[in-house]
N, C-alpha and C positions, 0 to 999 in steps of 0.2 A: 773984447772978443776972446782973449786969451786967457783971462781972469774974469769968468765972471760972477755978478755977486750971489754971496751965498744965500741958501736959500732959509727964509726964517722957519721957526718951529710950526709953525702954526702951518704952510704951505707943506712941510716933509709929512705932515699929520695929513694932510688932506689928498695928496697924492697916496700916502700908503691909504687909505681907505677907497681910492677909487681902483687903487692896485687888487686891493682885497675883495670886491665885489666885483669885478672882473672875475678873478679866479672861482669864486663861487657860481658865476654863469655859466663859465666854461664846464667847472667839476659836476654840474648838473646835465650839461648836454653830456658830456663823457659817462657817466652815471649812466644815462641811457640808453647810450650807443652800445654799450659795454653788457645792458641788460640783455638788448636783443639780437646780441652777438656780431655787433657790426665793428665793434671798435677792441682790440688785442692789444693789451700793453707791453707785447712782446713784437707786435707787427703791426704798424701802421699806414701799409698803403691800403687798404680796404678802405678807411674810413677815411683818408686823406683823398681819394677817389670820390669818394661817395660825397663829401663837403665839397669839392670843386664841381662833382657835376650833378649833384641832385639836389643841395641844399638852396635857401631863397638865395641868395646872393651870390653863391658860385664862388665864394672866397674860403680861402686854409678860416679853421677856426682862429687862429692868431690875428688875425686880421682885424677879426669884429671888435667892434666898434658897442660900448654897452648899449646903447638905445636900437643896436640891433639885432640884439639877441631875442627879442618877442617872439619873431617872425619863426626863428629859427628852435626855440624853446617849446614854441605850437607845433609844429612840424616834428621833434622828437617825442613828445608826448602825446600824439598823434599814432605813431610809431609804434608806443609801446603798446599801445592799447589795442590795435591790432594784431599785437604781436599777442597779444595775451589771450584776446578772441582765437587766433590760430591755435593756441597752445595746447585749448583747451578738446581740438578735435584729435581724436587718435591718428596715426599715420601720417601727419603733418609732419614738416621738417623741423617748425616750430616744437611741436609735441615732443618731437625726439630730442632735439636739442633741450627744451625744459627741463626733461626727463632723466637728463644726463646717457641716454643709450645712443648703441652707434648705429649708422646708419644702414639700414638694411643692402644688400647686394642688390644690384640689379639685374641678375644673371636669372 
């Protein structure tokens, strides 16, 4: 329990590669989020909000598990594509944000 045994090459090989494909699931949902302005790498309660209550499973992206990233994979690429259908009508929040212009007054 206090020593336990070390772990062989072959076993450190195989964890960093499911370490690595993880990271690649994740960097794809973030990729996304990021695209259609829901994820800020300077602020993350948007999108830590939005993963607890609108994603399939309702859990932090930390969480998942790789065989459960399909769900959630469908669902941001989902996302984008509407995001991109909105983008393309003028005066959409979508459109402005694409655009890079600010948002009009509502006054």
């Amino acid at each position: 329990m206090f020593f336990p045994a070390p772990k062989s090459t072959a076993e450190l090989y195989q964890e960093q590669q499911n370490l690595n494909y993880l990271r690649s699931l994740r960097s794809t949902v973030l990729k996304d989020a990021q695209y259609i302005g829901l994820y800020d790498p300077q602020d993350w309660t948007v999108f830590n909000r939005f993963m607890l209550e609108l994603s399939p499973l309702k859990k932090p992206l930390k969480n998942y598990q790789a065989d459960e990233f399909d769900k959630l994979i469908k669902q941001f690429k989902s996302l984008k594509s509407k995001y991109n259908k909105r983008a393309q009508t003028p005066g959409t929040k979508e459109w402005y944000q694409k655009n890079k212009l600010p948002m009009p007054s509502k006054n």
